[in-house]
PAMARTI-458179 format. One line per 4 residues: number of its first residue (from 1); for each residue x, y, z of C-alpha. Coordinates in steps of 0.5 Angstrom, whole numbers, plus 2048, in hexadecimal, padded with zeros to 3 digits. Example, Ala and Ser with C-alpha at 12.3 -4.5 7.8 and 13.67 -1.06 7.14 Angstrom:
! residues 2
1 = 819/7F7/810 | 81B/7FE/80E
END
This chain:
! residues 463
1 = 813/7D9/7F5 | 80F/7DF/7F4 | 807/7DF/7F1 | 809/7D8/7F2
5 = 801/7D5/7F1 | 804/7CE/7F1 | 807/7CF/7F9 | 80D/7CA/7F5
9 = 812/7D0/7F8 | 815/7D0/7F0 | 817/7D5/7EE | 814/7D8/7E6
13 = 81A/7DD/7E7 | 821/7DC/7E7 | 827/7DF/7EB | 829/7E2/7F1
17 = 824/7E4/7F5 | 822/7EA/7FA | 81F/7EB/800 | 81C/7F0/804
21 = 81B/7F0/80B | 816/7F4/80E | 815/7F6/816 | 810/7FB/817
25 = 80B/7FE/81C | 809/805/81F | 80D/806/826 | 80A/806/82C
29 = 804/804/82F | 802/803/828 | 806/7FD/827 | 803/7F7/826
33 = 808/7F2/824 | 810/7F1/826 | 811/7F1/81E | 818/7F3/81E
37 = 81A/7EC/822 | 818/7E9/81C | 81F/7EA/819 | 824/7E7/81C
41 = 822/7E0/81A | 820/7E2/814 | 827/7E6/812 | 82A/7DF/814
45 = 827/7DB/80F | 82C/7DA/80A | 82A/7DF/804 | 829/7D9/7FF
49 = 826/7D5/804 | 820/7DB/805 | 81F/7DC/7FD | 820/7D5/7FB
53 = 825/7D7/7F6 | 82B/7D3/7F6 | 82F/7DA/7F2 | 82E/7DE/7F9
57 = 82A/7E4/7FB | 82B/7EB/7FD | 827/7EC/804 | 825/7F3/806
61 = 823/7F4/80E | 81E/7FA/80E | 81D/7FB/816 | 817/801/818
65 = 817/805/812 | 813/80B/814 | 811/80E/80D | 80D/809/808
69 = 811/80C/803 | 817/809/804 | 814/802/805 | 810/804/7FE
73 = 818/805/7FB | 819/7FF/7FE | 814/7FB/7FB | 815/7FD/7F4
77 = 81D/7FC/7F4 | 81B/7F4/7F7 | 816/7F4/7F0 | 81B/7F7/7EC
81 = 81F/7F1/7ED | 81F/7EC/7E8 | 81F/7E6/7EC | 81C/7E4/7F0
85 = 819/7E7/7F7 | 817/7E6/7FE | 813/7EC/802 | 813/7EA/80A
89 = 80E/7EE/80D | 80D/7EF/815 | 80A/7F4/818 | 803/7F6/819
93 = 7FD/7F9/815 | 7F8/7FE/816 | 7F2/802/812 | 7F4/808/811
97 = 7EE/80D/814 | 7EC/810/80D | 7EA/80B/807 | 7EB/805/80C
101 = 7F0/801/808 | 7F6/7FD/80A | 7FD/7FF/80E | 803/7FD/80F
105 = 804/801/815 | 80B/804/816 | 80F/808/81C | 80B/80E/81B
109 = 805/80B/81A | 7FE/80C/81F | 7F7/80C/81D | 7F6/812/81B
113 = 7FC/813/816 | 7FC/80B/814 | 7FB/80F/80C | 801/813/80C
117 = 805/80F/810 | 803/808/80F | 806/803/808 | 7FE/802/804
121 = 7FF/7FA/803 | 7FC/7FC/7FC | 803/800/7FB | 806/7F9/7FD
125 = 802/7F5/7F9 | 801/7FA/7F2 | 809/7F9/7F3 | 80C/7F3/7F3
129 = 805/7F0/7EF | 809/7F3/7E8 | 80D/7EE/7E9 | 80E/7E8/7E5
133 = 809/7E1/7E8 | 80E/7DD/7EB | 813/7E3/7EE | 810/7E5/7F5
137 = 80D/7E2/7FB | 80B/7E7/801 | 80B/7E4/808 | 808/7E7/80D
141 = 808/7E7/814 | 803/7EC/817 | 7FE/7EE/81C | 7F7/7F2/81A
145 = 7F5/7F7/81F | 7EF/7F9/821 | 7ED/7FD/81A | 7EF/7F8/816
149 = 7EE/7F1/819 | 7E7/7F1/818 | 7E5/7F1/811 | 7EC/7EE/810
153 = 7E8/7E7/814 | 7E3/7E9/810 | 7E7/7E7/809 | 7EB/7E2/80B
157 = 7F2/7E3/808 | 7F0/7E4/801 | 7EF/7EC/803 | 7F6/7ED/803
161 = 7FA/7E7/7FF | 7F6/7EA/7F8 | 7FB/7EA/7F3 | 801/7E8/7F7
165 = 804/7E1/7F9 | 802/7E2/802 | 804/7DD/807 | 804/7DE/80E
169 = 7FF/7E0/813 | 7FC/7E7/816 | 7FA/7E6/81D | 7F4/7EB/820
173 = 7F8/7F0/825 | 7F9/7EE/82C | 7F4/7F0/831 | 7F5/7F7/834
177 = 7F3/7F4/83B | 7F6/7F7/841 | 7FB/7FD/842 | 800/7FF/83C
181 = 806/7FC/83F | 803/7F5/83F | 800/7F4/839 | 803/7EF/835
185 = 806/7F0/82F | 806/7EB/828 | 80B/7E7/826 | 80D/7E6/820
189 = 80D/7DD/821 | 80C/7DC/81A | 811/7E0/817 | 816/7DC/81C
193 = 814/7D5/81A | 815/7D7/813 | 81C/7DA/815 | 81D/7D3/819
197 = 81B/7CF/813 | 81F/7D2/80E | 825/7D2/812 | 824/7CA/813
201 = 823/7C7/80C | 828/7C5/808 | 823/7C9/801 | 81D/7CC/803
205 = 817/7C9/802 | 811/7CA/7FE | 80D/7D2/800 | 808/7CE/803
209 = 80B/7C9/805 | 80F/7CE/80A | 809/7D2/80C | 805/7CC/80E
213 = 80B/7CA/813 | 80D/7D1/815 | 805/7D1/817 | 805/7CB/81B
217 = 80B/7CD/81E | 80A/7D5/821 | 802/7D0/822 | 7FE/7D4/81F
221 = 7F8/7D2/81B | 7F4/7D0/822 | 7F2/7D8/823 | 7EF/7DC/820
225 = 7F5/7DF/81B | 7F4/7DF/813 | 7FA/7DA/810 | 7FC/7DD/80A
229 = 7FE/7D7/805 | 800/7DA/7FF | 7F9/7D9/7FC | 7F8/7E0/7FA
233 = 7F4/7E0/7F3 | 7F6/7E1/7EC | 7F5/7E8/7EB | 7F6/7EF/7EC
237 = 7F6/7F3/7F3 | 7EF/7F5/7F2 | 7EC/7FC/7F4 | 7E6/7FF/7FA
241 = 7E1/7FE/7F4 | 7DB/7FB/7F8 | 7DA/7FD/7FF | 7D7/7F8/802
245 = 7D0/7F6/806 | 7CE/7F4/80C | 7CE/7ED/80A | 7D4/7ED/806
249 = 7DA/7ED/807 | 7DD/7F0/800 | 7E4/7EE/800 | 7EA/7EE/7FB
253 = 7EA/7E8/7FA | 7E2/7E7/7F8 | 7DF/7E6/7F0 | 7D9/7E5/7EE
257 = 7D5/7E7/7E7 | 7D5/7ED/7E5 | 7CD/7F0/7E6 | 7C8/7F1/7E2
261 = 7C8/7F8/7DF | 7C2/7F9/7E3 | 7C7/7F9/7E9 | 7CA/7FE/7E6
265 = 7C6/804/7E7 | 7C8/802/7EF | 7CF/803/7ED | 7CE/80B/7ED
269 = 7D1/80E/7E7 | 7D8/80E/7E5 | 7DC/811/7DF | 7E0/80C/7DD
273 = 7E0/805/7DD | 7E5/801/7E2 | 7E9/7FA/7DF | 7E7/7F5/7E2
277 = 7ED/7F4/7E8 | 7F0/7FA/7E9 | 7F7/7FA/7EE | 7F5/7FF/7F4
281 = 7F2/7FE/7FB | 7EE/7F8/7FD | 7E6/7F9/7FE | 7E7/7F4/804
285 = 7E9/7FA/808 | 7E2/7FE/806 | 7DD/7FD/80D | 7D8/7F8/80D
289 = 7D5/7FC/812 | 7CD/7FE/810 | 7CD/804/814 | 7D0/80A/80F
293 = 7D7/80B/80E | 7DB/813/80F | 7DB/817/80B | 7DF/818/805
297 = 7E1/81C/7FF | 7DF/819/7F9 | 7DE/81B/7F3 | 7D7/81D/7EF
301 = 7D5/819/7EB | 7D4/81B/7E4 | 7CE/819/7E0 | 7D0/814/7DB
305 = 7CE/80E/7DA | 7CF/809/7E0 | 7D4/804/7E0 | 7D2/7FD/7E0
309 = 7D5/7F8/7E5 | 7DC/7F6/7E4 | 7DD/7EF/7E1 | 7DE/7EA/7E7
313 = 7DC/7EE/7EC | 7D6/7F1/7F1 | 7D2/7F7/7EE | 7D7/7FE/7EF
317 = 7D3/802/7F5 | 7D9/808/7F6 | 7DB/80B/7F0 | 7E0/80F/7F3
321 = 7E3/807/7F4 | 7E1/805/7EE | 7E5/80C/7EA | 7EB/80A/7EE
325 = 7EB/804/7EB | 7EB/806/7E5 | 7F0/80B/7E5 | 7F6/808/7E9
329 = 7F4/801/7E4 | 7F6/805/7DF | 7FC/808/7E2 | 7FE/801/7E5
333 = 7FE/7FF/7DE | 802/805/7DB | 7FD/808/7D8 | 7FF/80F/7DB
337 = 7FB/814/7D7 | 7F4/810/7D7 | 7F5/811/7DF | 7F7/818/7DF
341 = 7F1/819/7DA | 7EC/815/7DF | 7EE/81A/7E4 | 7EE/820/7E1
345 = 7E7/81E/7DF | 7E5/81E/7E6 | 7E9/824/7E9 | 7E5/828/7E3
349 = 7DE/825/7E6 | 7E1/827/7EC | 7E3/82E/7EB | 7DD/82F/7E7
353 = 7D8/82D/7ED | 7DC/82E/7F4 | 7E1/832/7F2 | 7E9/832/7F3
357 = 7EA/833/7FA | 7E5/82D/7FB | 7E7/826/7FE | 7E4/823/7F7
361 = 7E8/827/7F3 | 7EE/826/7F8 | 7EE/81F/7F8 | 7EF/81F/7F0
365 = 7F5/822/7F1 | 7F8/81D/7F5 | 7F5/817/7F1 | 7F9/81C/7EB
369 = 800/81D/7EF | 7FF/815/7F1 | 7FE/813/7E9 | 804/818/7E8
373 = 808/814/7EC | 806/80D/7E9 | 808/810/7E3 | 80F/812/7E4
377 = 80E/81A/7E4 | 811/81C/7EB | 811/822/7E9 | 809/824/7E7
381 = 808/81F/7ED | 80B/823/7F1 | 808/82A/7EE | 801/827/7F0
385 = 803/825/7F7 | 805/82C/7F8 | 7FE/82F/7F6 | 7FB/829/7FA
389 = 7FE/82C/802 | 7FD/833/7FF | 7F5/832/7FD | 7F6/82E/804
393 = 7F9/835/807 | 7F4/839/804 | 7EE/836/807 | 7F0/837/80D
397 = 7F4/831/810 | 7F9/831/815 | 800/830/812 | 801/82A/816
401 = 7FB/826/813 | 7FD/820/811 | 7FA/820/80B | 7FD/827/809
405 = 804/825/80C | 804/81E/808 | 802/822/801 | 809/826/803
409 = 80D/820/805 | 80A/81D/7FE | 80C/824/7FA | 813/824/7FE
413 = 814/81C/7FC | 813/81D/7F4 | 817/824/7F4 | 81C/81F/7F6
417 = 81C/81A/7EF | 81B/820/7EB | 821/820/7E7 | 820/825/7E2
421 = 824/82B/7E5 | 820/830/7E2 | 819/82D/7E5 | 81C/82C/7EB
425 = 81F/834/7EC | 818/835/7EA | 814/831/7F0 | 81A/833/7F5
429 = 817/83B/7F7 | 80F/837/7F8 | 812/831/7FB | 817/836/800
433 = 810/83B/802 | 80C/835/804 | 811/831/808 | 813/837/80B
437 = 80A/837/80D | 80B/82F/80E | 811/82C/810 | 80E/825/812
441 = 811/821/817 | 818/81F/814 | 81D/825/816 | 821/828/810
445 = 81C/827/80A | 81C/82F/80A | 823/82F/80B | 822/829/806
449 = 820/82C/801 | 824/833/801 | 82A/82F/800 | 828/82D/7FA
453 = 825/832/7F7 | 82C/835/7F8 | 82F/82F/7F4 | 82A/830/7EF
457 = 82D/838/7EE | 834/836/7ED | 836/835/7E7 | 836/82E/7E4
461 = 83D/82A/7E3 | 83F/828/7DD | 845/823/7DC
END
């Protein structure tokens, strides 16, 4: 199973394995799928049966998570199991409004906070593609909404299976036609073939075999949904680093030869220069559309010498893109202080140019807060997103912006893995000031955090 390119279903990895289940979908109106009826069945096949591993299995059920953190805790207790494992996905994506990239929404998901409330597939995908080859399968029951369905027609299923092992399917969302109350919902057929096919064999059947049965069974494959079949190239999940003409559809899973030098000067100027297949978000998701995209911050772009296309792939049109890649690659790849330096190199650029109330160089203070994270220092982490909400605050944002409210929930989260008591001690007087400003939408976070600052004042126990 897992990274499985054969489609045999063998196992490269041995023992119990894991299983994460996962229903998910924004409350309301905003529901396209009926994701939770997807559990049942499953949670009834016997867990060696939907693992395929005969020393048995852990099964965990997470039903409407509303905040992508836990999923994302979730996701990296299943890739830290040494066995193998399985990820079952129902539920429904979308794009969020601001880089335009893939979502799996949760309950207090909506179009205008899919960044912050939403799971990032690239979260998913930079998770679980750490694992070993031959360890994890993903397998998907979705519907697109009316923001990503497009480009993901457009791409075909490599847009998302690039650097997992995917089968399943992703279904355009039903038609909105007609009043609220009789619109149709989505029903997760494919998932209650599996589950059906599952519970009847007396082993599993190959991965690919069992996903072409499951296909033909909820009758899919007639229509116009995307069947994912476990096909997903071999390589890394690959960043937005090429926006796409109106004649290309400038997915994931596209390579070409790298461009002649000449294309360089096309690419606009970039510090540094980006490895080959970085884990990030997909371009797929970046508009095809001609017309002129929103405006957003990007970075200015210093006088260096301009970067020559990356190996295997289109000429770099976004340097912002392009820088991305380079840092979170290092990140990814353990290589901390190179990423921190990329990044601190930019917020220099930026101070120098725009200033440190800017969104250039606000910006770079998340990418910095994002890096600390990835490199295990919640504390410095959380010490970024504190000075994120208050440059939010300081250029006049309300308190319930969801970009200013979500720099507070992520200062908040990494406060509570510091475990250094004197650092903690230290973040708790800032921390407190700006959650008594921000309180978020879950009650007691202030309360929350007073609690423990207290804990922290008391003296340490010795045994």
């Amino acid at each position: 199973m897992g990274n499985d390119r054969s489609g045999t279903g063998a196992e490269t990895v041995s023992g119990p394995g894991y299983a994460l289940l996962l229903a998910a979908g924004p409350a309301g109106k905003q529901r396209l799928m009926d994701a939770a009826a997807a559990l049942p069945q499953l949670a009834a096949v016997p867990p060696a049966a939907l693992l395929g591993t005969p020393g048995g299995a852990s099964v965990v059920q997470l039903v409407d998570p509303a905040d992508p953190q836990t999923v994302l805790t979730h996701l990296r207790t299943a890739a830290a199991h040494p066995g193998p494992v399985l990820v079952h996905l129902a539920g429904q994506l979308t794009l969020d409004a601001k880089q335009r990239l893939p979502h799996l929404a949760l309950a207090r998901t909506t179009p205008r906070t899919a960044r912050y409330t939403a799971l990032p597939w690239h979260w998913l995908a930079a998770e679980l593609g750490r694992r070993p080859p031959g360890s994890t399968v993903v397998v998907a029951d979705l519907v697109a909404d009316e923001t990503a369905w497009p480009p993901l027609r457009a791409a075909g299923p490599s847009g998302l299976a690039a650097g997992l092992t995917l089968y399943g399917t992703v279904a355009p969302a039903p038609s909105k036609r007609g009043a609220p109350s009789k619109r149709e919902m989505a029903t997760p057929e494919y998932s209650r073939a599996f589950a059906g096919l599952l519970r009847g064999a007396a082993e599993r059947p190959p991965l690919v075999l069992l996903h072409q049965r499951a296909a033909l069974e909820a009758g899919l494959g007639s229509g116009p949904e995307l069947l994912l079949d476990g096909a997903g190239p071999d390589e890394a999940y690959p960043a937005p680093d090429a926006a796409p003409g109106p004649d290309a559809a400038g997915w994931a899973g596209q390579t070409g030869p790298a461009g002649a030098a000449g294309s360089a000067g096309a690419a606009g100027p970039v510090a540094v220069t980006p490895p080959s297949m970085p884990p990030g978000p997909p371009e797929s998701f970046l508009s095809a559309d001609p017309r002129p995209a929103p405006p957003s911050p990007r970075p200015p772009q210093p006088t260096h010498a301009p970067l020559p296309p990356p190996p295997r792939r289109a000429p770099v049109a976004d340097p912002l893109a392009a820088t991305h890649a380079a840092i979170f690659e290092a990140a990814n790849s353990g290589r901390h202080s190179e990423a921190a330096s990329m990044a601190a190199a930019w917020e220099q650029e930026a101070l120098r140019t725009t200033g440190p109330r800017s969104d250039e160089a606000i910006h770079w203070l998340e990418v910095r807060a994002d890096l600390s994270r990835i490199a295990g220092d919640p504390a410095r982490a959380c010490e970024l997103w504190l000075a994120v909400a208050d440059a939010r605050l300081g250029n006049g944002e309300p308190v319930g912006h969801p970009e200013v409210e979500g720099a507070v929930d992520r200062a908040h989260h990494q406060w509570q893995f510091v475990q250094d008591r004197a650092r903690a001690s230290a973040l708790a007087p800032p921390l407190m000031e700006l959650r008594s400003r921000v309180p978020g939408r879950r009650p007691g976070a202030l309360e929350a955090v007073r609690r423990r600052a207290e804990l922290l004042r008391a003296p340490a126990r010795t045994r």
